[in-house]
N, C-alpha and C positions, 0 to 999 in steps of 0.2 A: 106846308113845305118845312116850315121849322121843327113839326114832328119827327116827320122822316128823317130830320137832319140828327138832331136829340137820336133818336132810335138807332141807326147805324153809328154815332160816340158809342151808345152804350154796350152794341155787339161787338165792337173791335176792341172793347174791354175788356168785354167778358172772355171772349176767346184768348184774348192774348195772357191774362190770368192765369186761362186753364192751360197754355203752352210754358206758363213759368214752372208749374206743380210739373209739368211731364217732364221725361228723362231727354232731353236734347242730343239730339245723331252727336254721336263721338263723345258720349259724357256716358258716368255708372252712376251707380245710387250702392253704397257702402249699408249694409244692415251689421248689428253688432249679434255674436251668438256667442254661447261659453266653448262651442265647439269651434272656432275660428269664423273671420269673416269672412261673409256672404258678398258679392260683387256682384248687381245685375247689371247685364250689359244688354240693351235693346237691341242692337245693331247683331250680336250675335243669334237672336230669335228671329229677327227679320232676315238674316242670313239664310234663316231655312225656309223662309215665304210668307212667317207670320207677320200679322200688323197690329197696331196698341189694339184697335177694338177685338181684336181675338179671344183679349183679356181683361181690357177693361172696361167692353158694352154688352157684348153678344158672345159669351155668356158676363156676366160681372163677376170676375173671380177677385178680381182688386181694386181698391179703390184708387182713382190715379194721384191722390198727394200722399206721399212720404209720411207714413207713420200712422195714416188711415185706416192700416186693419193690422192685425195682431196676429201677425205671423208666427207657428211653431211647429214642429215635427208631426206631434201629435192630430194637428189639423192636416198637416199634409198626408200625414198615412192613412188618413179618412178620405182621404182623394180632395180636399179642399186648399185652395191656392194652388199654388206649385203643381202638387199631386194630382189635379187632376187630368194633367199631361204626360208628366212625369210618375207614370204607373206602371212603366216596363212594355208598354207596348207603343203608345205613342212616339214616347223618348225615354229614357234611364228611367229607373225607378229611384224614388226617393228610400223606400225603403231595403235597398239592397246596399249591405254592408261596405262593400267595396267601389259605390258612389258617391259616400259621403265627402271625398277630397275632390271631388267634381265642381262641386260649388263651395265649401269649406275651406278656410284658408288657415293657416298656422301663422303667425308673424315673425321677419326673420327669428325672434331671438326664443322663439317655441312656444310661445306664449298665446292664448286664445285671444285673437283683436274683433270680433265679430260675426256676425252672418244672421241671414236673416230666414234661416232654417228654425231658429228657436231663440227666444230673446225676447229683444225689445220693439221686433218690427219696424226699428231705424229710426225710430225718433229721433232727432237734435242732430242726426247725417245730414250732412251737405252732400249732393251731386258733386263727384269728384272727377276729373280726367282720367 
């Protein structure tokens, strides 16, 4: 009995661990890029029917903690991360000129604040409201 007991502590651990690393309904994950920042927002991919395992089991296009895989344009116009949704047929393409302020963001004062199109993959980002 005290196995069982030791064994479900250690699942409600683990799991809730891996609910800290994930992006929480109504929260983003800020990535920085020299082309302006990148803002994932869950809520608006689930808005179109998707769920985290779409992306982060079956297929594994990301890994699900922050700053886990090395995100850049270059891999996405090879159709990996991002890209391999975002090819122009699924959703926007990453590589079409006039999508990049799609996800890109400029900072009020013009200045490039981030994104996780090319960079640093978000390292030392906090999930932000």
């Amino acid at each position: 009995m005290k196995f069982a007991q030791i064994l479900a502590v250690f699942a409600a651990l683990t799991l809730s661990i891996g609910n800290v690393m994930a992006v929480p309904p109504g929260k983003t994950v800020e990535f920085a890029s020299p082309m302006g920042k990148v803002t994932f927002d869950g809520k608006a991919h689930a808005d179109k029917g998707l769920k985290c395992a779409d992306c982060h089991s079956k297929p594994k296009l990301f890994e699900m903690k922050k700053g886990g895989d090395k995100i850049n344009m270059a891999a996405m116009n090879d159709g990996k991360f991002c890209g391999t949704c975002h090819d122009g047929n699924k959703a926007f393409s990453v590589k079409a000129p006039d999508s990049c302020v799609k996800c890109h963001k400029k900072d009020d004062a013009g200045a490039a604040g981030g994104g996780g199109g090319g960079g640093t993959g978000g390292k030392g980002d906090a999930p932000k409201n």
